[in-house]
N, C-alpha and C positions, 0 to 999 in steps of 0.2 A: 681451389679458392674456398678460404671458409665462409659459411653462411653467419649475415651481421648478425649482433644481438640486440634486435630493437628494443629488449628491456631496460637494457644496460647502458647502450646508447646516448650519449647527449642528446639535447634539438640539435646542434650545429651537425655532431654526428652523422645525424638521420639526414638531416636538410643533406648533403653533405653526398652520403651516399645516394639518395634518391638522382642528385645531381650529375653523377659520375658513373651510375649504372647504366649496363646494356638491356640487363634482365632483372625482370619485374617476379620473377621465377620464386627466391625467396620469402621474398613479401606473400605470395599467393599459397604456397606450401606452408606459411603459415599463420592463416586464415581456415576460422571455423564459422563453421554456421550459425546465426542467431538462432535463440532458440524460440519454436512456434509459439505464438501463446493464443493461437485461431484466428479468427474473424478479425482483419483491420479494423482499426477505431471505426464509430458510424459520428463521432463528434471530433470534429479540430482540437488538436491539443494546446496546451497552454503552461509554458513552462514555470511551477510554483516552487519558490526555495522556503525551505523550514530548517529551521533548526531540533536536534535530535540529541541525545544525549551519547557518547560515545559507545560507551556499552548496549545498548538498545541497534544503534546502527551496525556496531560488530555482529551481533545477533541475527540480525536482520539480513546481513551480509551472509554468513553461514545458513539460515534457512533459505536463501535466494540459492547459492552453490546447490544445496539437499535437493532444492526442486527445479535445477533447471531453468531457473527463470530470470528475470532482472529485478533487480531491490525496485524499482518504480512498476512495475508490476506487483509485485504484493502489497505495496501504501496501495496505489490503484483501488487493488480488490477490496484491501481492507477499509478503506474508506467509502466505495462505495456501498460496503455493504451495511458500514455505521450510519452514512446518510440515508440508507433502504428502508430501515429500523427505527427510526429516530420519523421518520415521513411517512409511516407504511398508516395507513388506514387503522383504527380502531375497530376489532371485529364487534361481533354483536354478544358474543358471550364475555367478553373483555367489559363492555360496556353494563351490560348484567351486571358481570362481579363489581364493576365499582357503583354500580347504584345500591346493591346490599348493603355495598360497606359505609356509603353515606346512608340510608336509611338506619344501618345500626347506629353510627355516630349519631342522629338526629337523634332517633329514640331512646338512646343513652343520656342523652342532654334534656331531654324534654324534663324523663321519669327523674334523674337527679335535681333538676328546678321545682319540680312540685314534689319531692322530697324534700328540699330544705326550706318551703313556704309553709310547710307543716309544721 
């Protein structure tokens, strides 16, 4: 007996043979493991649809294959890491450098005002 081609397949197909099989045997030989991506969520998930650009999702698709992983795992990561970034605390030398650069600004606006009241 040859083994079905669940790619190839119709739904009726599949409906079809799932219906009239004895053994579950093919389906199971051909089944792979998901692949790990560590520690179960610690937050409920919540299904969001976006729209993507085709080429961007092909990409995206190909770098998911590279690593193993599923395309909702790398949006995932990569958002979370743009929300990290975008929310992450202002350190204290961050906060330094832009008071410099507003004190230059200031000081550059003071000295050109009483240069041109001259």
């Amino acid at each position: 007996m040859t083994e079905p081609d669940f790619d190839r397949m119709t739904k009726d197909e599949v409906i079809a043979w799932f219906q009239n099989t004895d053994s579950l045997m093919p389906v199971i030989r051909s089944m792979t493991a998901a692949p790990t991506t560590g520690a179960a969520p610690e937050a409920p998930m919540m299904l969001v649809s976006i729209r993507l650009p085709v080429p961007l999702v092909e990409h995206l698709d190909r770098l998911a294959d590279q690593a193993a992983t599923r395309r909702s795992d790398i949006i995932r990561d990569a958002l979370t890491r743009y929300i990290t970034a975008c929310t992450a605390p202002v350190s204290r030398d961050e906060a330094e450098h832009a008071l410099d650069v507003l004190r230059r600004i200031v000081t550059n606006r003071t000295t050109e005002g009483h240069a041109d009241a001259a």
